[in-house]
C-alpha positions in Angstrom: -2.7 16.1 21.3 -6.5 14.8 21.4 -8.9 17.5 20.3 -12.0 16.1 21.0 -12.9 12.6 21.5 -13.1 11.4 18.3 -9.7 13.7 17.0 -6.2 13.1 17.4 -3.6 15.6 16.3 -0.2 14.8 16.5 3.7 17.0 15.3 6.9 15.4 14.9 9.7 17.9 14.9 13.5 17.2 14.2 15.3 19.9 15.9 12.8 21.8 16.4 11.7 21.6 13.1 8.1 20.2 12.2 8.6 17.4 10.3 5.3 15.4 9.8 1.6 16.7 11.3 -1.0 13.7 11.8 -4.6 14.0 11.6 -6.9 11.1 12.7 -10.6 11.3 12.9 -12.8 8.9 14.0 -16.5 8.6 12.4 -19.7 9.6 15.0 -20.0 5.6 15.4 -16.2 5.1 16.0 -16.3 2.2 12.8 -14.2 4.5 11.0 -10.3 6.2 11.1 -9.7 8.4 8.8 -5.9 9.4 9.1 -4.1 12.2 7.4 -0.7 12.3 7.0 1.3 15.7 6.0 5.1 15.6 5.0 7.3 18.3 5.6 10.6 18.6 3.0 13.5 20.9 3.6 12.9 22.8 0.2 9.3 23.9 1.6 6.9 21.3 -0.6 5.0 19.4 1.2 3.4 15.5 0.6 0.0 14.5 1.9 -1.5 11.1 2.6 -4.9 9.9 3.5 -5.8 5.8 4.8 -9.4 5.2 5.9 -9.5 2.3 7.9 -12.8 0.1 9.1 -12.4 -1.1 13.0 -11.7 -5.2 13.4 -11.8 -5.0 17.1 -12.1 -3.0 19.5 -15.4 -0.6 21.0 -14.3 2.8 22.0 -11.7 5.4 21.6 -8.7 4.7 18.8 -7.6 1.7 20.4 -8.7 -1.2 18.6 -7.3 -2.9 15.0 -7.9 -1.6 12.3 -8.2 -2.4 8.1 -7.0 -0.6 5.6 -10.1 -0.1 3.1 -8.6 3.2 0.6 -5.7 0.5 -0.3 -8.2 -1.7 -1.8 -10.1 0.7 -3.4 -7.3 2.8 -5.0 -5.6 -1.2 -6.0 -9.0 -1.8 -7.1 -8.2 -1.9 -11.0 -4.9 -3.3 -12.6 -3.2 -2.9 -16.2 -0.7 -5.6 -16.4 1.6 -5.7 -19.6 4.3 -8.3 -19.9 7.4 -7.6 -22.4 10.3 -10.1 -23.2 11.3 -10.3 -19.5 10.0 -6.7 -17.6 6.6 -6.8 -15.8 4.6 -3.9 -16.1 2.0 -2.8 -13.6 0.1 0.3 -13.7 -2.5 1.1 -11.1 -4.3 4.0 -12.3 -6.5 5.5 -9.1 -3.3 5.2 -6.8 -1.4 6.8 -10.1 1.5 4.3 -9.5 3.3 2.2 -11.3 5.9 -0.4 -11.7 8.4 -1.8 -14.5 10.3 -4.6 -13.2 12.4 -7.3 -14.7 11.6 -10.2 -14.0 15.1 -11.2 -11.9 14.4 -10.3 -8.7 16.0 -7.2 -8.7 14.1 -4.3 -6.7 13.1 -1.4 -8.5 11.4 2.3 -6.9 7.5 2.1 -7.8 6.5 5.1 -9.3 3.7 7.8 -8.6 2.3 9.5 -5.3 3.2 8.3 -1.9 6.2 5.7 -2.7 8.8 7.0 -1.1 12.0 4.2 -0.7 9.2 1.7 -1.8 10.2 -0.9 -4.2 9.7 -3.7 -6.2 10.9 -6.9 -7.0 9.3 -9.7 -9.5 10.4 -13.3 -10.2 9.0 -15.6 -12.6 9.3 -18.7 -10.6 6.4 -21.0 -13.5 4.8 -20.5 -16.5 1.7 -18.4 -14.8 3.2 -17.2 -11.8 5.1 -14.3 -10.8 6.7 -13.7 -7.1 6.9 -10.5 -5.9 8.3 -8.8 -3.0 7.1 -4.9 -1.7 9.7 -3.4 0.2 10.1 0.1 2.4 13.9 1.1 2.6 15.3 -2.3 2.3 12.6 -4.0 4.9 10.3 -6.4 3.0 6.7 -5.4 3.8 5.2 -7.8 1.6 5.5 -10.6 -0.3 3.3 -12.5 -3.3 2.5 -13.7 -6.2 0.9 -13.1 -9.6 -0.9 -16.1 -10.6 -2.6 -16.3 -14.4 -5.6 -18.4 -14.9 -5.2 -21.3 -17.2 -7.9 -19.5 -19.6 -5.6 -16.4 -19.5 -8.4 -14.6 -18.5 -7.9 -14.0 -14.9 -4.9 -12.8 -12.6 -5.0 -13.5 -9.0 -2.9 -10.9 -6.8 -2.0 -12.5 -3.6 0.4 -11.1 -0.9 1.0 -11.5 3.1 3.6 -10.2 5.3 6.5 -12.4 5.3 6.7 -12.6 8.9 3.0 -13.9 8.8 2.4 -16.4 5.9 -1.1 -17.3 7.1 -2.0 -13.9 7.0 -3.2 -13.1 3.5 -4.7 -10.1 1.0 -6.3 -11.7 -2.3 -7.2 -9.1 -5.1 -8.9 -11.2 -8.4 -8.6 -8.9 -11.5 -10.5 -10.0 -14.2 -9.7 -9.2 -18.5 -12.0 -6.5 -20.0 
């Protein structure tokens, strides 16, 4: 249900049971959604989300495309630690992380919001990883892990498989 003009509050309910409650908000200059996302579980504990997104097109209203920008920033630093053949990845502001061998197999990523997401690294050349994000089975993403020659710098690249052209680039430089 639309509060205002610039809020849109939504309820899902399974048998009559709320099940998720949405909160989008858009800034006073409509460059901004901010969306929150509440999770209702059967035991009574609840799981809360928040994106803030930057408009790409679009002038008015919610309509329009939009970027995620709190991915980035809570992706923005990386602690990568490679043992005998399992890939470990630690993100510390989104409190996630993932330790994955390096055959392919998925694994659940750990920490807040990862519900049936998971995991899967290859090591397809001496400085490159492949990696594939998935949500209950469906491949959202996929990527690589590329190290710099110097060993110096790692270069995070994924796109949705669907749309190869289409790709994020995150450069984490060694401390």
């Amino acid at each position: 249900m639309k509060s205002s003009a610039i809020v849109l509050d939504l309820t899902q309910k399974e048998g009559g049971v709320k099940t998720n409650a949405y909160h989008w908000e858009l800034s006073s200059d409509g460059k901004v959604l901010t969306a929150t996302a509440t999770e209702f579980r059967q035991s009574g504990s609840f799981v809360k989300g928040r994106v803030v997104t930057s408009r790409l097109s679009g002038s008015n209203d919610f309509a329009g495309q939009w970027q995620d920008t709190s991915y980035l920033q809570r992706h923005a630093g990386m602690t990568l630690r490679l043992d005998s053949r399992t890939l470990h990845i630690s993100y510390p502001s989104a409190e996630q992380h993932i330790d994955a061998q390096l055959d392919g197999v998925d694994v659940a990523v750990q920490g807040p919001h990862p519900d049936g997401v998971t995991y899967a690294a290859r090591l397809i050349g001496r400085r490159e990883i492949q990696t594939l994000t998935k949500r209950n089975g469906k491949a959202l993403t996929q990527g690589s892990l590329k190290l710099s020659n110097d060993g110096r710098i790692i270069t995070d690249s994924w796109w949705n498989p669907d749309r190869p052209a289409d790709k994020g680039t995150l450069v984490y430089e060694k401390k």
